[in-house]
C-alpha positions in Angstrom: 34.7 6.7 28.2 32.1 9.8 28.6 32.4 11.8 31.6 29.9 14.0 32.3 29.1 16.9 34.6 25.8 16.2 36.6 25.4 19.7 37.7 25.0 20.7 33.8 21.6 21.8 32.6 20.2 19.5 29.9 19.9 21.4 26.5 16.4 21.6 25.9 14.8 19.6 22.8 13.8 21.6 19.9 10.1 22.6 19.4 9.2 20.7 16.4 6.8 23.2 14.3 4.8 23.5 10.9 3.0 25.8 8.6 -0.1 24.9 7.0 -1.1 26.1 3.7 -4.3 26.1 1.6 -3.4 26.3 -2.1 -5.9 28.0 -4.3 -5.5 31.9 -3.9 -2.8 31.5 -1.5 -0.2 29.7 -3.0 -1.3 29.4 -6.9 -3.4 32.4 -8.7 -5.9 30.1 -10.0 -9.4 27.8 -8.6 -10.7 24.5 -8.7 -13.1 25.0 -11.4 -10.1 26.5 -13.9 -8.7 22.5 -13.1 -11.6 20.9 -13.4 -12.0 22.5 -17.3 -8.9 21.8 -18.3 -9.1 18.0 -17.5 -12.7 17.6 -18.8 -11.9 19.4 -22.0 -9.2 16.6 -22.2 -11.0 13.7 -21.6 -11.7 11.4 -24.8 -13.1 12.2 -27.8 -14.6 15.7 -29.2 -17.7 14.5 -28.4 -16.7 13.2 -25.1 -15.1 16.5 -24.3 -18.2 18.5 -25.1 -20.4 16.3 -23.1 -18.8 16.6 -19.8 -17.6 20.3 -20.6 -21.6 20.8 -20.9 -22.4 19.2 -17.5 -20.1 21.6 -16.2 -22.1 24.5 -18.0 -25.1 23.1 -16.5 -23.4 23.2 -13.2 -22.2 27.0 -12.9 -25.2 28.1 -11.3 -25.6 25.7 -8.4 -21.3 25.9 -8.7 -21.7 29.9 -8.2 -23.9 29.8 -5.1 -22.2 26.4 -3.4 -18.8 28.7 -3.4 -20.4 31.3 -1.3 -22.4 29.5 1.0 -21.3 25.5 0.9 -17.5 24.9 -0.4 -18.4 21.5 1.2 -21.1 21.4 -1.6 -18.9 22.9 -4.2 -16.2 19.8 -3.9 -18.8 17.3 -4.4 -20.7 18.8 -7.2 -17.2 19.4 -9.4 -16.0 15.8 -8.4 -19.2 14.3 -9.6 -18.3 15.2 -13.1 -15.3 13.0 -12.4 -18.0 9.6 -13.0 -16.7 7.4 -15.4 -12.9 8.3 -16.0 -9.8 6.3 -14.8 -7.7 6.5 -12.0 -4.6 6.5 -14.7 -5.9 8.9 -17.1 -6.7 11.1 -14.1 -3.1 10.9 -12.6 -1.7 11.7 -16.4 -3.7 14.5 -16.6 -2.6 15.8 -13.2 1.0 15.7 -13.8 0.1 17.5 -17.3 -1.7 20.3 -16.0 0.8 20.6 -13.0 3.6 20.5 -15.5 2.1 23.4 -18.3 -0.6 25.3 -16.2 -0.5 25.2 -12.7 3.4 25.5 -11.6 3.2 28.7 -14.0 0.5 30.1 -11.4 2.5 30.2 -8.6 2.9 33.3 -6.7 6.5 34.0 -6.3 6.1 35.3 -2.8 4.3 32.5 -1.8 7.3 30.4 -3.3 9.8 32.8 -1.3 7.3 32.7 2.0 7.1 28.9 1.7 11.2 28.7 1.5 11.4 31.5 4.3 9.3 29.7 6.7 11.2 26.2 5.9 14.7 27.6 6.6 13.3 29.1 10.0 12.4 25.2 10.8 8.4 25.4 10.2 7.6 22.2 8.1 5.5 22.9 5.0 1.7 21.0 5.1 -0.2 21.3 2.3 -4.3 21.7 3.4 -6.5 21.6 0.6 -9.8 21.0 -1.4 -7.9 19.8 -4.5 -7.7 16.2 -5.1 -4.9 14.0 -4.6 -4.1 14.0 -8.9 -3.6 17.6 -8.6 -1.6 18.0 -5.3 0.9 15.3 -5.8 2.9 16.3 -8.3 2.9 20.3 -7.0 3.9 18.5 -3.5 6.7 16.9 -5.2 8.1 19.9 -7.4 7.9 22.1 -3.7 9.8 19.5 -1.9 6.4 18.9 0.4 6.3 15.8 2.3 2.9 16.2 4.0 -0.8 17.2 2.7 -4.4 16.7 2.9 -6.2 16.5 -0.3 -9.7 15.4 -1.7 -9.8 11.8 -2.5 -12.2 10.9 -5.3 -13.4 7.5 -4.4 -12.9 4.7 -7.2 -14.3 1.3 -8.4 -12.4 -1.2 -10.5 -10.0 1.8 -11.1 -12.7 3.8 -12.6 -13.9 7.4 -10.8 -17.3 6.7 -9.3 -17.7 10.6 -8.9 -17.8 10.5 -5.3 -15.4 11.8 -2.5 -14.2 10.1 0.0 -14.3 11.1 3.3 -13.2 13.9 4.9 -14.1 15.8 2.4 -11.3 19.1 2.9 -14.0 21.8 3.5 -14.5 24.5 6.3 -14.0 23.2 10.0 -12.4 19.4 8.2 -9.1 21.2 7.2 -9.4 22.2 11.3 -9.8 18.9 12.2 -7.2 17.7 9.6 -4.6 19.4 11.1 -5.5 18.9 14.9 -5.0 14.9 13.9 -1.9 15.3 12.0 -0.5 17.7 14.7 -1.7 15.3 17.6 0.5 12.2 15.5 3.0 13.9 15.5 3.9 15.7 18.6 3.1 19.4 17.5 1.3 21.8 19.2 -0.8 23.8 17.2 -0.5 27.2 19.1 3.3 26.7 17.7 2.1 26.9 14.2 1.3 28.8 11.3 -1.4 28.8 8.8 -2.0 30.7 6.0 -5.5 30.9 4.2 -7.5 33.1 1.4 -10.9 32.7 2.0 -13.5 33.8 4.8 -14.4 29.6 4.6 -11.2 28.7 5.9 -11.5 30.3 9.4 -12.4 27.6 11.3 -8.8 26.7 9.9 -6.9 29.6 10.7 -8.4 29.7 14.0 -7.0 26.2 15.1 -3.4 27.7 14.5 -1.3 29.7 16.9 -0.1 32.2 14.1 -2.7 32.9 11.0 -1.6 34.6 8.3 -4.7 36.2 5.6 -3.4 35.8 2.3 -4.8 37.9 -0.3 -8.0 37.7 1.5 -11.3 37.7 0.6 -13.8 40.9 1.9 -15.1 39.1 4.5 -11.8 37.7 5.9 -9.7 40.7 5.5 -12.1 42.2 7.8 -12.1 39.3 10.0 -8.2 39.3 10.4 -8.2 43.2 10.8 -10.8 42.5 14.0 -8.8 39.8 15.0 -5.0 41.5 14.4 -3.8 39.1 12.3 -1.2 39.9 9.2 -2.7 40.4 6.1 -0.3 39.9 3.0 -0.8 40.2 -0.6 0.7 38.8 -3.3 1.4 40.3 -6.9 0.5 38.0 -10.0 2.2 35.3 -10.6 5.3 35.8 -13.3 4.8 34.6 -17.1 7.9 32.1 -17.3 7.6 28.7 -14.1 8.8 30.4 -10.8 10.1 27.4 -10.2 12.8 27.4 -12.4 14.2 30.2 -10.8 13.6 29.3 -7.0 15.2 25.8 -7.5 18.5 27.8 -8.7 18.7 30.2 -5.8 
């Protein structure tokens, strides 16, 4: 038998929090496009390879101008070049260039920031552009339960080079995040978010605490206005960070 004092106060319940993270420039030192080469120049045969690594040429142009003005534009014009490949050889090449390229292009401090922020109770989120072949096994090596990812949509198994919606763009990752927040009983004024480019403002706005990582001009100058940090992160070391920050 329990006895218990009714005049006690009742502990209050802890504040359940998360940080958000975009991943390209904030997390890893590398783009979209750099993935998007290294699986096409994979795909098939030579002549395969050179016919899709030649749409891509063709791209650059409309690619250029779509990642200053449209990154909504930009996801759908990479993911078109997708058409045609399987789901299986797209999740094998994922895990590859996760495995040799990608974990190598991690920004320590973003490693240390990430682990920081986990031992002060903020739950890592992953909010990105980058399709789910790409994310999943990063998630997985960073111990990250929850992200949202580009989802190329598929037919039979076979990429039909188009995204399903959302598509992770501008005020989507916002809206993302308000959703995920909303399912699970956070507020968002209690979170952090942590972002690189002037795009992902309607992001950083939505959180209680944004964080400008290696910013852009336009959104260092935005955060300065605003007063929010602005951090900066060296280049990523030449040996896997990770084999270092899993010891520690």
């Amino acid at each position: 038998m329990s006895v218990q004092n009714p005049h006690r106060t009742p502990r209050p319940r802890a504040t359940r929090r998360a940080a958000f993270y975009d991943l390209d420039g904030t997390l890893i030192d590398l783009n979209l496009l750099h993935a998007v080469g290294y699986i096409l120049g994979n795909l098939g045969e030579w002549h395969a390879r050179l016919t899709r690594l030649a749409a891509l040429a063709a791209r650059i142009p409309l690619l250029y101008a779509a990642e200053r003005y449209d990154r909504r534009l930009l996801n759908v014009e990479l993911f078109a070049l997708f058409k045609g490949v399987s789901r299986d050889r797209l999740t094998v090449l994922g895990e590859e260039y996760c495995e040799r390229i990608l974990t190598r292009h991690l920004f320590q401090s973003g490693l240390d920031l990430l682990e920081g922020n986990r031992s002060a109770g903020l739950e890592p989120v992953l909010v990105t552009g980058s399709p789910d072949f790409l994310v999943e096994p990063l998630a997985r090596r960073l111990r990250i339960e929850h992200s949202a990812v580009n989802q190329p949509a598929y037919s039979r198994g076979i990429a039909t080079g188009r995204l399903c919606e959302p598509i992770m763009a501008g005020e989507e990752k916002a809206r993302w995040c308000e959703q995920w927040a909303g399912r699970g009983g956070l507020q968002l004024a209690d979170c952090w978010g942590y972002a690189d480019s002037y795009y992902d403002l309607p992001f950083l706005v939505a959180l209680g605490h944004p964080v400008a990582v290696n910013p852009d001009r336009r959104l260092a100058a935005t955060a300065r206005v605003r007063q929010w940090p602005i951090v900066h992160f060296g280049h990523p070391m030449a040996v896997n960070p990770l084999t270092a920050w899993r010891e520690a």
